[in-house]
Structure formats: C-alpha cells, structure tokens
C-alpha positions in Angstrom: 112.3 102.9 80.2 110.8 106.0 79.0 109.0 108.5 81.3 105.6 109.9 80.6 104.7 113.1 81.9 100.9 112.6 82.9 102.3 110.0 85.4 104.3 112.4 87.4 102.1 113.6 89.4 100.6 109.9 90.5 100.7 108.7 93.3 99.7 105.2 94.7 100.1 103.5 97.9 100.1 100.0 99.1 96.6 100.2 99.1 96.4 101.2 95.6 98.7 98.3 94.8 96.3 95.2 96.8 95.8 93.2 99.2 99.7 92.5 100.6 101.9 94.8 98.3 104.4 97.2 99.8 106.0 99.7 99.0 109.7 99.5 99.2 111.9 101.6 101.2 113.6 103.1 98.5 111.6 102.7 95.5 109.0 99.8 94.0 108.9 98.1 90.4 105.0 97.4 89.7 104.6 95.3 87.0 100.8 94.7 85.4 100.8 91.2 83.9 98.3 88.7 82.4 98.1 85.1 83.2 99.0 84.2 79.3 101.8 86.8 78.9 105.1 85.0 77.8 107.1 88.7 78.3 105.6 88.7 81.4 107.0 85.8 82.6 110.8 86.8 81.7 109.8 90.7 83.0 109.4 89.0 86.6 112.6 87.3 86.6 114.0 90.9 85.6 112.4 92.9 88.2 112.5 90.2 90.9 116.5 90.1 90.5 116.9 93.4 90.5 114.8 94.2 93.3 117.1 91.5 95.2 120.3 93.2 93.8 119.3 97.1 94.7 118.9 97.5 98.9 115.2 99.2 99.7 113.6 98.3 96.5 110.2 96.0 96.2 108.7 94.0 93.1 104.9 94.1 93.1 102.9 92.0 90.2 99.6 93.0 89.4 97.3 90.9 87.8 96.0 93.2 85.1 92.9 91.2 84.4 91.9 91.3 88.2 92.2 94.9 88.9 90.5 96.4 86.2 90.1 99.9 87.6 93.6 100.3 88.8 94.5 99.5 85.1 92.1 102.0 83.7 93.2 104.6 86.0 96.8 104.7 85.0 95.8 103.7 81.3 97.8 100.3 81.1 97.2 99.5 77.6 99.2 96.6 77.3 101.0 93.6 79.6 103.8 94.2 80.4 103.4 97.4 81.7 106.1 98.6 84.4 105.9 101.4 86.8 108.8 102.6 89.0 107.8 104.6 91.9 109.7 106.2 94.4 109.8 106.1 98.3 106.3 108.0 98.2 104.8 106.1 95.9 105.1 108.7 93.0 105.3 107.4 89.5 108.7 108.3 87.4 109.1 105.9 84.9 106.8 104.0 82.7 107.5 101.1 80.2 105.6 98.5 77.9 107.0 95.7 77.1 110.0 93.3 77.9 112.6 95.6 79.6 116.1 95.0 80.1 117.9 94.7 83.0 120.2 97.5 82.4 117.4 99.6 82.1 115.6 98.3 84.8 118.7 99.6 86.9 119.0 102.9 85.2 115.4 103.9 85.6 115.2 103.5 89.3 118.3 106.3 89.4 115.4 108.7 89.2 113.3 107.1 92.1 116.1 106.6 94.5 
C-alpha cells in the first residue's frame, strides 16, 4: 500500500464516513466499493479479518456510487480504493486495487 502525499494532511471523521461508521480506537481501514466489484468482494474479507486480528482497528465500506462527493473529494478513481487512517482520522496510506493481507497489516504500522 503506497502512500500519497496530498492525503496527509486529510482528515475525516465519522461523520465524513456516514451514517453509522466509526472510527476505530487505533486506526480505521475505509474501503470505497461498488456493488459489481468482484475485488471488492475479496478486499472486504481482507480488511474485515484484519480488523478482527489487530485490537482498536475498524473496517468501514463505502459505497462509492452513493457518496459521490466523498469520492470526489479524496479523488477515488477506481473501486477498490483503501484508506488507512489513524486514531484522528488522518489519512496515511492509500491503495487501489486488491490488497494483500500482509500489506494490509504493514500499512497500518504507520497509523498505529
């Protein structure tokens, strides 16, 4: 998961995130999907574990044809897109695409 250095100085709350998302203690994995997405389907079984394995960390999916504005505000270009935020809600890491699990676990290093 690569980091990209226009996101470091955003910052989104629960709010930001919708109706029922929270941020976790530690650090949050947002994932912006699409209802057709086949990687999306395999990225929430990837984020979803690992946010069960790692203590204070929370899986929000996004529906990225619903929330529009969010989308064009952080410039998601494609689905999957995942952000890792730490405890303030601070993006520091950004991916597209599929991400491994491994990776998944190294990038929230920097958050936590």
């Amino acid at each position: 998961m690569a980091a990209r250095g226009r996101d470091e100085a955003v910052l989104l709350s629960a709010a930001d995130l919708g109706e029922g998302a929270t941020l976790g203690e530690r650090a949050t994995l947002v994932q912006f999907s699409t209802a057709f997405c086949q990687p999306c389907r395999a990225t929430r079984r990837v984020l979803s574990e690992v946010a069960g394995l790692v203590a204070g960390v929370a899986h929000v999916e996004i529906d990225a044809e619903r929330n529009l504005e969010l989308v064009r505000r952080l410039e998601i270009r494609r689905t999957p897109t995942v952000l890792v935020l730490d405890a303030d809600g601070r993006v520091v890491r950004r991916a597209a695409g599929q991400p491994r699990r491994a990776d998944v676990i190294a990038a929230l290093g920097r958050a936590v």
